[in-house]
PyMOL Python script that loads the backbone (N, CA, C, O; Angstrom):
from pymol import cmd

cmd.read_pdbstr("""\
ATOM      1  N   UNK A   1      41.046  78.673 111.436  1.00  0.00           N
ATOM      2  CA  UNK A   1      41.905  77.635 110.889  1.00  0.00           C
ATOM      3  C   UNK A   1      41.216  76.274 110.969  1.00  0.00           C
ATOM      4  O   UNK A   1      41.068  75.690 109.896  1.00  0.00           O
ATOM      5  N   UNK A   2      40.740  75.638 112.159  1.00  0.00           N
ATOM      6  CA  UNK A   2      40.079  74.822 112.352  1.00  0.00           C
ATOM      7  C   UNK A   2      38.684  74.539 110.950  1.00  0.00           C
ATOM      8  O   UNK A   2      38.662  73.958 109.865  1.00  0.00           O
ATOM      9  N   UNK A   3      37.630  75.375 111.829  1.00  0.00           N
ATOM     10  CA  UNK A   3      36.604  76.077 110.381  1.00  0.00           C
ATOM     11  C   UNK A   3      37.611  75.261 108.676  1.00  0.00           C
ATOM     12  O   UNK A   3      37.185  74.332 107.989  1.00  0.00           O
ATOM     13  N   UNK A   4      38.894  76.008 108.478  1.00  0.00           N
ATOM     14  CA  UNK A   4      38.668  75.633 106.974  1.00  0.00           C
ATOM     15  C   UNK A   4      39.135  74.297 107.114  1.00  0.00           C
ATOM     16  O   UNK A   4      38.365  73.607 106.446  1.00  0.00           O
ATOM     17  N   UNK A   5      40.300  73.333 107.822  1.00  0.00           N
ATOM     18  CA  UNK A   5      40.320  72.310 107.533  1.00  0.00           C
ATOM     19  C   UNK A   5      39.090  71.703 107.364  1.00  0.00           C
ATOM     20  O   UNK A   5      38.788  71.074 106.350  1.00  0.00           O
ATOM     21  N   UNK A   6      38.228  71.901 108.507  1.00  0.00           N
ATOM     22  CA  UNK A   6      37.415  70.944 107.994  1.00  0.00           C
ATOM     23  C   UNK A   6      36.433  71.058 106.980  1.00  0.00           C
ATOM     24  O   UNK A   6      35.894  70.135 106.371  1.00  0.00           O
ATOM     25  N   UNK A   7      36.277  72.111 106.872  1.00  0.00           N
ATOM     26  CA  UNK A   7      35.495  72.401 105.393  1.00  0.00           C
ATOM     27  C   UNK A   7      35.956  71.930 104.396  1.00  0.00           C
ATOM     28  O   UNK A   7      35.195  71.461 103.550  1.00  0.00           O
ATOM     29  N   UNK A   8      37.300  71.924 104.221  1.00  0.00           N
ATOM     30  CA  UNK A   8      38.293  71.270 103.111  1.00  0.00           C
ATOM     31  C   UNK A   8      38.178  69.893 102.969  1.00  0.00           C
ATOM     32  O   UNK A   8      38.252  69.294 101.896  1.00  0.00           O
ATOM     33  N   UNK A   9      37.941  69.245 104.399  1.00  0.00           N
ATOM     34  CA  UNK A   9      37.792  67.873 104.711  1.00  0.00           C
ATOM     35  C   UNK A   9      36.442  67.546 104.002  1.00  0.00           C
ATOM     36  O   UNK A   9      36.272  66.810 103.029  1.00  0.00           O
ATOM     37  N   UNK A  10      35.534  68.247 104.697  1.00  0.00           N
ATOM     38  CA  UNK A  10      33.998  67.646 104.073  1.00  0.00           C
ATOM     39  C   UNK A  10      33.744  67.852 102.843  1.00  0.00           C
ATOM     40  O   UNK A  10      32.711  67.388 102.360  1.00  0.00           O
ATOM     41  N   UNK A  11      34.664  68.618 102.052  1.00  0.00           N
ATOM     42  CA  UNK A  11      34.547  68.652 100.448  1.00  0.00           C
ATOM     43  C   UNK A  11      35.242  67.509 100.153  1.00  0.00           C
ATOM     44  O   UNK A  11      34.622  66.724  99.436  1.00  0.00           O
ATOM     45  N   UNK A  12      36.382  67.165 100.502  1.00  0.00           N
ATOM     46  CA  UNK A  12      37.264  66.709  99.716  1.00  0.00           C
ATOM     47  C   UNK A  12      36.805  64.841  99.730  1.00  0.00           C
ATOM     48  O   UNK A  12      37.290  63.999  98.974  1.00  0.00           O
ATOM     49  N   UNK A  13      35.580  64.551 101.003  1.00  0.00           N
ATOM     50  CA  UNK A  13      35.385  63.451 101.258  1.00  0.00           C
ATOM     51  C   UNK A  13      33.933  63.649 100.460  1.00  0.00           C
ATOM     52  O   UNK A  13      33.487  62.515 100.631  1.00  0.00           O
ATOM     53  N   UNK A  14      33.311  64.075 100.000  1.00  0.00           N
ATOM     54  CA  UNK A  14      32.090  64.191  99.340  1.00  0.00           C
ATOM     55  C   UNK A  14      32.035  64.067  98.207  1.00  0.00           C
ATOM     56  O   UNK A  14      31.126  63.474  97.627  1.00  0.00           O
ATOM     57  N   UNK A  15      33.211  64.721  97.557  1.00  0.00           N
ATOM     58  CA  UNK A  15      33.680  64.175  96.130  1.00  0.00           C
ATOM     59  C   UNK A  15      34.347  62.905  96.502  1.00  0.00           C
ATOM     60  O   UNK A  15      34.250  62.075  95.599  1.00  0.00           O
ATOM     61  N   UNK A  16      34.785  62.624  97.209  1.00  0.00           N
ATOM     62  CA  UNK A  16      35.260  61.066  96.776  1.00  0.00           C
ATOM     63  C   UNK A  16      33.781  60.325  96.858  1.00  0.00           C
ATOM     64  O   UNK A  16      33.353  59.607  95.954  1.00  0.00           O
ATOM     65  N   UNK A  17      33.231  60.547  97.803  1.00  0.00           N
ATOM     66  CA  UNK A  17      32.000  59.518  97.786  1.00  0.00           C
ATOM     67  C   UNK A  17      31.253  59.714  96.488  1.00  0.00           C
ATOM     68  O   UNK A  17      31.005  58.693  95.846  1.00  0.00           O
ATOM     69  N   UNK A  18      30.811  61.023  95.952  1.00  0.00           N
ATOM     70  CA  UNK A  18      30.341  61.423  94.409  1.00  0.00           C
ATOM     71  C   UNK A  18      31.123  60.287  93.481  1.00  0.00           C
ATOM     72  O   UNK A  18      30.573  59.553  92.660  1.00  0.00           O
ATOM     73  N   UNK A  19      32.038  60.308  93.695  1.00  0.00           N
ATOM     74  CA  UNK A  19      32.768  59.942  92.408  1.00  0.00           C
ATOM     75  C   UNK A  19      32.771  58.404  92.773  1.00  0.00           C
ATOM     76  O   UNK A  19      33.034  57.871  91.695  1.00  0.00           O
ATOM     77  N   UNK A  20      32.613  57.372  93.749  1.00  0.00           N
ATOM     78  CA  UNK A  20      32.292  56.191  94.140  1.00  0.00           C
ATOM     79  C   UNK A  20      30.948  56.314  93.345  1.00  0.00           C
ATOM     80  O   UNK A  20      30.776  55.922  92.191  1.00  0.00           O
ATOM     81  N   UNK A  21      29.799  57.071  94.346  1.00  0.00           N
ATOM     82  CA  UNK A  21      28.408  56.316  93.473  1.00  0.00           C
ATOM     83  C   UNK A  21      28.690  56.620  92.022  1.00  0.00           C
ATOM     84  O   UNK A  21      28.570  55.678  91.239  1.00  0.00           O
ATOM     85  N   UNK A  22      29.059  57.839  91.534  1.00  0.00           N
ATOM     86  CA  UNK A  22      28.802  57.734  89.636  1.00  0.00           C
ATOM     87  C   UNK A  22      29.764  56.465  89.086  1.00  0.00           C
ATOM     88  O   UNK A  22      29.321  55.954  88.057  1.00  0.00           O
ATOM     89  N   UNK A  23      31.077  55.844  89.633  1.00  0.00           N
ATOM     90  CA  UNK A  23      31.150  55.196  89.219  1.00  0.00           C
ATOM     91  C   UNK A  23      30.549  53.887  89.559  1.00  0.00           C
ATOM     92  O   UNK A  23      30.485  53.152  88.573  1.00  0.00           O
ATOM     93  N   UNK A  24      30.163  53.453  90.476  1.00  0.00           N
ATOM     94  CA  UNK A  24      28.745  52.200  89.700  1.00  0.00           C
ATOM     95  C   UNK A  24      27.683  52.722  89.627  1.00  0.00           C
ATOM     96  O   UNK A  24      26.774  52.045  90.108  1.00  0.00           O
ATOM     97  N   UNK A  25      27.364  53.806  89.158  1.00  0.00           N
ATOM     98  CA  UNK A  25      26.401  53.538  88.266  1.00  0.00           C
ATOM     99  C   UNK A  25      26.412  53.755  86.724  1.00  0.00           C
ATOM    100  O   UNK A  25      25.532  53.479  85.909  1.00  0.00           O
ATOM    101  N   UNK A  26      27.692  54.347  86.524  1.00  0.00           N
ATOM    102  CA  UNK A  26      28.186  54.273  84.902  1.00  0.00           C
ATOM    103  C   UNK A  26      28.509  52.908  84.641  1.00  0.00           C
ATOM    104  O   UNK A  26      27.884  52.176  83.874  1.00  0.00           O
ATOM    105  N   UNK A  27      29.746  52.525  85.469  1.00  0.00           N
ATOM    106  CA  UNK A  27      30.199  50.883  85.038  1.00  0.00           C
ATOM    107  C   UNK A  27      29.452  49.934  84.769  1.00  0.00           C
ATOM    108  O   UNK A  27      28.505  50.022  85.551  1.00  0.00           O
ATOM    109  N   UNK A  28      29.237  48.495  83.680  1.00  0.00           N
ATOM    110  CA  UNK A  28      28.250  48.358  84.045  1.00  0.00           C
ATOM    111  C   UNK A  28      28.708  46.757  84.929  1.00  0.00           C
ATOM    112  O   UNK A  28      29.717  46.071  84.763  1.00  0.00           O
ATOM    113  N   UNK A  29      27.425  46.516  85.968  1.00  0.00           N
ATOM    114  CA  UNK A  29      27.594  45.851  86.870  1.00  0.00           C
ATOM    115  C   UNK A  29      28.806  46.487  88.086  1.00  0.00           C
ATOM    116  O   UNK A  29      29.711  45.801  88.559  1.00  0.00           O
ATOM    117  N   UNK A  30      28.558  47.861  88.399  1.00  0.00           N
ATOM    118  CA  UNK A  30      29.237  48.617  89.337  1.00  0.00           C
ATOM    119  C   UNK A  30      28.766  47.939  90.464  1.00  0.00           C
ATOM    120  O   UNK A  30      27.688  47.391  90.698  1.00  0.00           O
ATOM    121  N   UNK A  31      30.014  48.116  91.260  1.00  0.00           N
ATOM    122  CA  UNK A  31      29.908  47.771  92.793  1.00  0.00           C
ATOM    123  C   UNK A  31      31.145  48.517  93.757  1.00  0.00           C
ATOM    124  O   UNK A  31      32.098  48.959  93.115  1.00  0.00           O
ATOM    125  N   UNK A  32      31.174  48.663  95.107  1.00  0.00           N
ATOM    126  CA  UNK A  32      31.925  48.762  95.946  1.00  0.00           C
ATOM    127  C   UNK A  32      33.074  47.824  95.556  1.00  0.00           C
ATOM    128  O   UNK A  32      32.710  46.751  95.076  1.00  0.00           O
ATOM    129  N   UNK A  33      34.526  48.049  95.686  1.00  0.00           N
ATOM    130  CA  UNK A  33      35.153  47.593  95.578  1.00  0.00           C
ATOM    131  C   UNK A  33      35.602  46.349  97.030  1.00  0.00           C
ATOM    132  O   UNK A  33      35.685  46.878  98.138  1.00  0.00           O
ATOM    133  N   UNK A  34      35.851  44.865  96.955  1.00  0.00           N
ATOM    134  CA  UNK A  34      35.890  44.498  98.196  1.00  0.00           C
ATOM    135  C   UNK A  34      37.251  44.608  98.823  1.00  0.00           C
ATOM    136  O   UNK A  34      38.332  44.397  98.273  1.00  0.00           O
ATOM    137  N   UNK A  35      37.068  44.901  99.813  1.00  0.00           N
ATOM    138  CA  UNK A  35      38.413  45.313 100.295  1.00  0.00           C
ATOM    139  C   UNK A  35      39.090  44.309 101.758  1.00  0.00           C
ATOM    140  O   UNK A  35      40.220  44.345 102.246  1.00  0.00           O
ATOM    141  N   UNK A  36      37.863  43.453 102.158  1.00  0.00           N
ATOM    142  CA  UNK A  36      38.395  42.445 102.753  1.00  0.00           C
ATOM    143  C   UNK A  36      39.529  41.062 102.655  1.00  0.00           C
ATOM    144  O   UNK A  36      39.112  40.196 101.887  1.00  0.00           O
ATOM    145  N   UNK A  37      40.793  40.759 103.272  1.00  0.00           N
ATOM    146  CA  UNK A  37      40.798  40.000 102.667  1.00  0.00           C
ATOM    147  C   UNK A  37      40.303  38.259 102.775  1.00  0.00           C
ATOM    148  O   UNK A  37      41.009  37.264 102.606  1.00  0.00           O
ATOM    149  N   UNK A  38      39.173  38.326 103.038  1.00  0.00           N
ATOM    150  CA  UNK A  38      38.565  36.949 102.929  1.00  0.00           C
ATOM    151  C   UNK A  38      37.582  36.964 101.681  1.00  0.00           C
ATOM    152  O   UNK A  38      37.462  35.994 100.932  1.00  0.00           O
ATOM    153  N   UNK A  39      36.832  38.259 101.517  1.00  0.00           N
ATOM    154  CA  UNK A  39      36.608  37.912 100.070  1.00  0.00           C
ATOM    155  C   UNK A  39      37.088  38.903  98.795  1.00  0.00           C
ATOM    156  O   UNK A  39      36.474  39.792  98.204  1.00  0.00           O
ATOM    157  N   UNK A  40      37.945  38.566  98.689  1.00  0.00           N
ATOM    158  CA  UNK A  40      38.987  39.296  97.505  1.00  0.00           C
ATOM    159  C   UNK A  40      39.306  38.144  96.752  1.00  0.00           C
ATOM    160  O   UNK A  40      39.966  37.341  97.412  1.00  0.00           O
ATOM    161  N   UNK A  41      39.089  37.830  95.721  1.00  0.00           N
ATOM    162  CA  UNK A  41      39.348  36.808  95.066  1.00  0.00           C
ATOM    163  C   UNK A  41      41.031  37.141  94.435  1.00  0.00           C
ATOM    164  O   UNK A  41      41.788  36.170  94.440  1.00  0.00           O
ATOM    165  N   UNK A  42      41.571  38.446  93.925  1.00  0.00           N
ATOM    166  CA  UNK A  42      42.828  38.226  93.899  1.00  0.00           C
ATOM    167  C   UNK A  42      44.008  37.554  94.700  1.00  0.00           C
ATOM    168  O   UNK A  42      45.033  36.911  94.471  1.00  0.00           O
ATOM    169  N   UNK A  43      43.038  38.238  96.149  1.00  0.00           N
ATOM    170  CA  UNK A  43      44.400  37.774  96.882  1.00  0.00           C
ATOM    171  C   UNK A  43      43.778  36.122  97.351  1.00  0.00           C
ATOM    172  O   UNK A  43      44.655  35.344  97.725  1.00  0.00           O
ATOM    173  N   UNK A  44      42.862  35.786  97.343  1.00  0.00           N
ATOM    174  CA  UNK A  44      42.523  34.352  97.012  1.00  0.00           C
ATOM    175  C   UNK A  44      43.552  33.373  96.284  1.00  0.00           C
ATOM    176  O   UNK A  44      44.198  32.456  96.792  1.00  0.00           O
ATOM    177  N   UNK A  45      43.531  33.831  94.898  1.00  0.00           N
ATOM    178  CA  UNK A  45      44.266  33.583  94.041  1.00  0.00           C
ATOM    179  C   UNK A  45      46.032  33.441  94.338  1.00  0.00           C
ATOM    180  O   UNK A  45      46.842  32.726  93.747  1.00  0.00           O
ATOM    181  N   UNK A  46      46.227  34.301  95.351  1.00  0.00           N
ATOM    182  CA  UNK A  46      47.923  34.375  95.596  1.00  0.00           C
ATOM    183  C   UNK A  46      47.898  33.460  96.487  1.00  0.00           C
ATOM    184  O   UNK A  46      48.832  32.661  96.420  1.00  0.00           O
ATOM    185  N   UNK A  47      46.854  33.243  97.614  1.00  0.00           N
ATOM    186  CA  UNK A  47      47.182  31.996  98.552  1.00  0.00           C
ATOM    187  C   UNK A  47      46.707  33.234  99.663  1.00  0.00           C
ATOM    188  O   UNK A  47      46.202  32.654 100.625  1.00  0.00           O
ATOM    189  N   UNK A  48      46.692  34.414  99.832  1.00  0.00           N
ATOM    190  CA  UNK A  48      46.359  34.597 100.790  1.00  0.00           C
ATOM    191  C   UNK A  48      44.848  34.757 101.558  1.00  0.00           C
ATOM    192  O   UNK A  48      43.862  35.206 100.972  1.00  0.00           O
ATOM    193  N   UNK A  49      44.843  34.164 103.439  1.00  0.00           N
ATOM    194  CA  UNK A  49      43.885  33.896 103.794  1.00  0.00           C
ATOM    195  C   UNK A  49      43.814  34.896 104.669  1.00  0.00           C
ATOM    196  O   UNK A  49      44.898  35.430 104.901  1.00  0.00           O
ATOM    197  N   UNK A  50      42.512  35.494 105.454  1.00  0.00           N
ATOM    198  CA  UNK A  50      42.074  36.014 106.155  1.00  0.00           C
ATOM    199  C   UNK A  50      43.212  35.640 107.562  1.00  0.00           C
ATOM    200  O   UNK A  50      43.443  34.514 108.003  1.00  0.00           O
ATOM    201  N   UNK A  51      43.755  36.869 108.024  1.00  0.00           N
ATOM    202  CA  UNK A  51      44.587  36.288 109.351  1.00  0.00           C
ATOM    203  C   UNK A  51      43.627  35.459 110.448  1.00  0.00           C
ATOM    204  O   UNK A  51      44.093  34.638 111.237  1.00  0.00           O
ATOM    205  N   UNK A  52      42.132  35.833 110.358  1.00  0.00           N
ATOM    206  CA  UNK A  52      41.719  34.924 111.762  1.00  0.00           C
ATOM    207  C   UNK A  52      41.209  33.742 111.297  1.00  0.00           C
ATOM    208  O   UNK A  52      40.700  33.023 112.156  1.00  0.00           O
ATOM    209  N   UNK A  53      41.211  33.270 109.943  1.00  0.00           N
ATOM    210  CA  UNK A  53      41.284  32.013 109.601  1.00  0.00           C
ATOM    211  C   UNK A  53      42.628  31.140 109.996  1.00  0.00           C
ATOM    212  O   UNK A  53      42.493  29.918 109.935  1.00  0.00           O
ATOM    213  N   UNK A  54      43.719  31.581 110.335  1.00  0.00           N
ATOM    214  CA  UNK A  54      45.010  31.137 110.103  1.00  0.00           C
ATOM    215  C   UNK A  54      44.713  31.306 112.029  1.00  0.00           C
ATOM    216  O   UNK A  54      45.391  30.482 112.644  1.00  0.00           O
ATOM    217  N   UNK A  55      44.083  31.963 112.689  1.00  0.00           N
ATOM    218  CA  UNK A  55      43.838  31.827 113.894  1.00  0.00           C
ATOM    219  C   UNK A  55      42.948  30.182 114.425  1.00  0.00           C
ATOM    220  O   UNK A  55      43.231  29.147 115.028  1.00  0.00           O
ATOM    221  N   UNK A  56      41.751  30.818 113.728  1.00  0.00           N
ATOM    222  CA  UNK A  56      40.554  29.232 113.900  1.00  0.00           C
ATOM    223  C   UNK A  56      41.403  28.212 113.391  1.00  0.00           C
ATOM    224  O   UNK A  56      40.909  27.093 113.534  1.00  0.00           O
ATOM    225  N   UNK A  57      42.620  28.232 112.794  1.00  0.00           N
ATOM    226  CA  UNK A  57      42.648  26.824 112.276  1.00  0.00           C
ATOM    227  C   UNK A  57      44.108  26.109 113.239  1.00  0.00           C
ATOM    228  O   UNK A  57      44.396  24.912 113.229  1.00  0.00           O
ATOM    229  N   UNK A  58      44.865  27.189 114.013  1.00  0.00           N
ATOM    230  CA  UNK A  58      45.760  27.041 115.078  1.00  0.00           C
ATOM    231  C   UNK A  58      44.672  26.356 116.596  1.00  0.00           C
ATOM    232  O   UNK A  58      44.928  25.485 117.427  1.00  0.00           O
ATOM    233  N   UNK A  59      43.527  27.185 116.411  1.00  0.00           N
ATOM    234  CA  UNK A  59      42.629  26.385 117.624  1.00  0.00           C
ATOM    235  C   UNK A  59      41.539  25.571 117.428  1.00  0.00           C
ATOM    236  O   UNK A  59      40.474  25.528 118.045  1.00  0.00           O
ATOM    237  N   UNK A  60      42.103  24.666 116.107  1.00  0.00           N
ATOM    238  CA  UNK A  60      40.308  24.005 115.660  1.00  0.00           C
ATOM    239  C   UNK A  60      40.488  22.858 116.353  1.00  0.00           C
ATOM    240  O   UNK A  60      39.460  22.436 116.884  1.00  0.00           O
ATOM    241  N   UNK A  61      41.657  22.101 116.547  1.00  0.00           N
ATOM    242  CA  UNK A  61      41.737  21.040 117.393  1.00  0.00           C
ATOM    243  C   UNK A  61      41.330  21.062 118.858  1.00  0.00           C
ATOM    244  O   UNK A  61      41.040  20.037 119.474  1.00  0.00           O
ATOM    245  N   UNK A  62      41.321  22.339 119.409  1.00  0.00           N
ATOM    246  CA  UNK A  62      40.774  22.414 120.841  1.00  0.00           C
ATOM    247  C   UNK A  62      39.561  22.981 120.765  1.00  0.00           C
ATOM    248  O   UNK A  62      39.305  23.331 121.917  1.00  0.00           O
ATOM    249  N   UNK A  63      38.661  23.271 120.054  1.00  0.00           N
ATOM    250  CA  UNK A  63      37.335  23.753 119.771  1.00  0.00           C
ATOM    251  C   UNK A  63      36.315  22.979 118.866  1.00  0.00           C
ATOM    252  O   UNK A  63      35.100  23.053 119.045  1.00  0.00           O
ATOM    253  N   UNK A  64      36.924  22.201 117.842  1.00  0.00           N
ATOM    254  CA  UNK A  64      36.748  20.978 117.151  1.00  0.00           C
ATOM    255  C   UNK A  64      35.845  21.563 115.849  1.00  0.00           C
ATOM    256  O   UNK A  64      34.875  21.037 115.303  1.00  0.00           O
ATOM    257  N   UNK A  65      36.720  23.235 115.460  1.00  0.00           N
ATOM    258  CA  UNK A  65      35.996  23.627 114.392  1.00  0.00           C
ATOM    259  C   UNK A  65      35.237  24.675 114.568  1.00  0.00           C
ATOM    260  O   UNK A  65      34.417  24.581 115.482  1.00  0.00           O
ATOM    261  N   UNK A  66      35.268  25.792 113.877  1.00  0.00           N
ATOM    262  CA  UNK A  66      34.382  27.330 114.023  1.00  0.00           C
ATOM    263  C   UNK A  66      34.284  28.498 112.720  1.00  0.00           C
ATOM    264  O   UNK A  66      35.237  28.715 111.972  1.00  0.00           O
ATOM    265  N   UNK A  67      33.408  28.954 112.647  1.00  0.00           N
ATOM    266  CA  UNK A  67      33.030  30.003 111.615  1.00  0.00           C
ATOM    267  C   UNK A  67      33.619  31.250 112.027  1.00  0.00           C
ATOM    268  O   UNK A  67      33.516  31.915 113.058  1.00  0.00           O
ATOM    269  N   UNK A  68      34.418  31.430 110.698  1.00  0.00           N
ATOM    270  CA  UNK A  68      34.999  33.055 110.813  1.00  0.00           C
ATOM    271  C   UNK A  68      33.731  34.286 110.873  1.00  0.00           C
ATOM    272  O   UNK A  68      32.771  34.473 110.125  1.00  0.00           O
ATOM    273  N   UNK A  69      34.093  34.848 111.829  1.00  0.00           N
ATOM    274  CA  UNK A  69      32.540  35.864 111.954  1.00  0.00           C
ATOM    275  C   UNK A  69      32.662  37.122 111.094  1.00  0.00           C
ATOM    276  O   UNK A  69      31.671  37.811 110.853  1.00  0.00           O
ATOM    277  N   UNK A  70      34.053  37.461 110.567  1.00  0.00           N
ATOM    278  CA  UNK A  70      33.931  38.268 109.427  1.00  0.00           C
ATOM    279  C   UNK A  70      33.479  38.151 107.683  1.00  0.00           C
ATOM    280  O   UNK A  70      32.992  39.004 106.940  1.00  0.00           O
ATOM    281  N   UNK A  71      33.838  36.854 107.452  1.00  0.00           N
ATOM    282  CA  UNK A  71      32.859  36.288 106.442  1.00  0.00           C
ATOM    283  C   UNK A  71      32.324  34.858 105.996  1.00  0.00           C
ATOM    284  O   UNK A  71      31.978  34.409 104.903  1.00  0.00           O
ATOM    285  N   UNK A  72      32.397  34.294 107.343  1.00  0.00           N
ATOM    286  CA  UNK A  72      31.930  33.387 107.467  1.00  0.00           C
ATOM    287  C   UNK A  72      32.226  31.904 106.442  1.00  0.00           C
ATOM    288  O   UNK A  72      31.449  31.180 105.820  1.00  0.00           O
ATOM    289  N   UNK A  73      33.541  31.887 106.604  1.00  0.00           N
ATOM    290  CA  UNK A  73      34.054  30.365 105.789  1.00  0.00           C
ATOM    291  C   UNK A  73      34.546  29.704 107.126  1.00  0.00           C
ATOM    292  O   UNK A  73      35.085  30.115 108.154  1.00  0.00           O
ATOM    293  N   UNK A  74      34.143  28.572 106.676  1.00  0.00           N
ATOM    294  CA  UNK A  74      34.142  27.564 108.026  1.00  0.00           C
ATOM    295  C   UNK A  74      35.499  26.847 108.153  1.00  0.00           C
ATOM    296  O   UNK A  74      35.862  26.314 107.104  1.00  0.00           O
ATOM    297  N   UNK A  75      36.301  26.720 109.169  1.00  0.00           N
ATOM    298  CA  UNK A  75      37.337  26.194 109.630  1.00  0.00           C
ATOM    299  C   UNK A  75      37.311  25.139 110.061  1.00  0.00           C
ATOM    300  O   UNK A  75      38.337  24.630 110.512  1.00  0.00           O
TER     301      UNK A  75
END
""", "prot")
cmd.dss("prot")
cmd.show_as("cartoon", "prot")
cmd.util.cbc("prot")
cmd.orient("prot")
């Protein structure tokens, strides 16, 4: 039982990754989709910010300012 889940598993995650690379390299200008949200420009667009930006900027007055270490926009 064990045996087939995971066999089922390592197929079923191999085609997803298959089907990631063929699609950028069919699309053109394919890429990983970003899934962070500090650089997602949609949710940019709605107003939303990275939660540990909304952190650095609750403690910038007692630190006097710091770089988010996940993508690095400065507070």
């Amino acid at each position: 039982m064990f045996l087939t889940v995971l066999l089922l598993s390592a197929v079923l995650l191999s085609l997803s990754l298959l089907g990631l690379g063929i699609r950028m390299l069919v699309v053109r200008n394919g890429k990983f989709p970003v899934t962070s949200v500090g650089g997602n420009a949609h949710l940019k667009a709605k107003g939303i910010t990275c939660p540990k930006h909304d952190e650095l900027r609750a403690h910038k007055k007692r630190k006097g300012g710091d770089f988010c270490s996940t993508c690095g926009y400065q507070v």
